[in-house]
N, C-alpha and C positions, 0 to 999 in steps of 0.2 A: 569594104564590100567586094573589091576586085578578089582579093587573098579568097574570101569564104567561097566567090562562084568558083572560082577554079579549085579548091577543095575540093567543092561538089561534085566538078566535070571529072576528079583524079580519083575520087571515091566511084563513079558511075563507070569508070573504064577498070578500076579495080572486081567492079562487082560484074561485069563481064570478062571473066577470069584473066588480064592484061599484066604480066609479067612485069612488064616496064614499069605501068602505074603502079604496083603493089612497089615496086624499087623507089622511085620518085615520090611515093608518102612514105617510104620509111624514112628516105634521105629528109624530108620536110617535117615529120612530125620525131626523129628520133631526141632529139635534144629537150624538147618541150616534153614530151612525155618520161622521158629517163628523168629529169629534172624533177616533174611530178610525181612519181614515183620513187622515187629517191626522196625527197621528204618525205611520204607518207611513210616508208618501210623500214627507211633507214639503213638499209645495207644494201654495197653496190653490185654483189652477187645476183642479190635476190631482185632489185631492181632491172636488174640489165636482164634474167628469166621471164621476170613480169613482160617489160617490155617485148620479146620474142612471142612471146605468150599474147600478146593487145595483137601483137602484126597478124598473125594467125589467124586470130579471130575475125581481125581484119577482110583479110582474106576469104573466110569461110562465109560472113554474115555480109558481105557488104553488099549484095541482093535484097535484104530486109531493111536497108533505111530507105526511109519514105519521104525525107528532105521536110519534114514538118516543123523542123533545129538546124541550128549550122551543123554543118559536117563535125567538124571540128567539137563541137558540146560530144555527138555521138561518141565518136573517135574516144575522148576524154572519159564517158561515161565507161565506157569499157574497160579503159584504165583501171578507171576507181571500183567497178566490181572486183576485177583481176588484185586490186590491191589490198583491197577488204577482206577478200577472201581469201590470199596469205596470211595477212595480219592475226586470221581465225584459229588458221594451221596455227600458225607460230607468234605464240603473246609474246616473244622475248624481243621481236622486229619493232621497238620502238625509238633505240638509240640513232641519232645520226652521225657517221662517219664523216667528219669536216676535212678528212685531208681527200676527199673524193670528190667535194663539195670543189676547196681548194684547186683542183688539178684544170680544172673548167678558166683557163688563163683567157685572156682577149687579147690576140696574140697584137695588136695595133697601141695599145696602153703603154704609156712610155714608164718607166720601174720604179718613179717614186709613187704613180696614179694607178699602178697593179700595187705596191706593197700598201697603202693607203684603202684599196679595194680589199683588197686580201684580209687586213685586219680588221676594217668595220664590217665585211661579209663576216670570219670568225666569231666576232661577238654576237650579230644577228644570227649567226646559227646558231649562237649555245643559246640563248635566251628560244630562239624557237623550239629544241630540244624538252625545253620544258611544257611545253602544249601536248595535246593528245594529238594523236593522229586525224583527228575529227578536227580539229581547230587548228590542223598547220594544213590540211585540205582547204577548206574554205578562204585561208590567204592566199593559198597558191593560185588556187584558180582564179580568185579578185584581182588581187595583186601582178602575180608572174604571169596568167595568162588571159589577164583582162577580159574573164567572162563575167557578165552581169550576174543580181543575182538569180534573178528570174532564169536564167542559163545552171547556174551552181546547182540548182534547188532539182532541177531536170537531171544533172547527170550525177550527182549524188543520191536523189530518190527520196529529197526529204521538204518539206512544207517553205516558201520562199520567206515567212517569218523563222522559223528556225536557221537557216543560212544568215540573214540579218542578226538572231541571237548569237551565232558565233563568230561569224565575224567582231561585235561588238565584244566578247568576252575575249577571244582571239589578240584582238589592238588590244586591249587593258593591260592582259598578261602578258603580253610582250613587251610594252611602255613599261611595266613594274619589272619585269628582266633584267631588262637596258640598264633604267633607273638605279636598281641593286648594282650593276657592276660598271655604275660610275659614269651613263650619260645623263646629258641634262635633257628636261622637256623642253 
């Protein structure tokens, strides 16, 4: 609860044209959204534009949220246009780039619990590789950025049973991923 108020308060010092704050959510939101954007696009060019491209907007709209969602859903939502609407440009952004994925080290991990990581991340990315960009979206945000789905459904723009239909399809084909290259259930 603490994290979303202070969102709010660094979103409302943003939206009063605040240099610092616009600095201080990039610094806060830059990994979590690179991350999200990076599985949905798959390349880290076009990801890291995206990204420049969400702060902007940032910047330009953050007068128009009304605090009626966390900050952070809005934020997110922007993302997922910004990234849909490359995805439109360019159908070919659907591979993921695992050694960019890779480079993301936890520098505190000591080198058998990074190569350990390293490898079952590797397989969980190829196996996500196989989903659509619609269906490694709705993990991400479940998943990596533990939004509800009532929150997904909001910043994706689509019915909160559909968000529950992919998720559900989402887990299956990625269990049958796994499963084909050799983990157990």
């Amino acid at each position: 609860m603490y994290q979303e108020s202070s969102d709010y308060l660094l979103l409302l010092r943003v939206a009063n044209r605040d240099r610092e704050a616009l600095a201080e959510m990039y610094a806060r939101f830059q990994r979590p959204l690179f991350r999200y954007l990076f599985h949905l696009v798959g390349h880290k060019e076009l990801a890291e534009d995206l990204l420049q491209e969400v702060m902007v907007i940032i910047w330009q709209k953050a007068h128009t949220f009304r605090g009626t969602a966390r900050a952070s859903g809005w934020i997110f939502g922007i993302a997922h246009h910004q990234a849909f609407k490359a995805l439109r440009r360019d159908g070919s952004a659907t591979c993921l780039e695992l050694e960019v994925v890779m480079d993301l080290v936890d520098e505190q991990a000591t080198p058998e619990a990074d190569l350990l990581r390293r490898t079952t991340h590797e397989e969980v990315s190829l196996a996500l590789a196989c989903l659509t960009p619609e269906h490694r979206e709705v993990l991400e945000l479940a998943f990596f950025q533990d939004f509800a789905c009532k929150e997904i459904a909001a910043i994706v723009g689509i019915p909160v049973g559909t968000v529950k239909s992919r998720l559900s399809y989402a887990r299956h084909a990625l269990k049958a991923a796994l499963f084909r290259n050799g983990w157990e259930t």
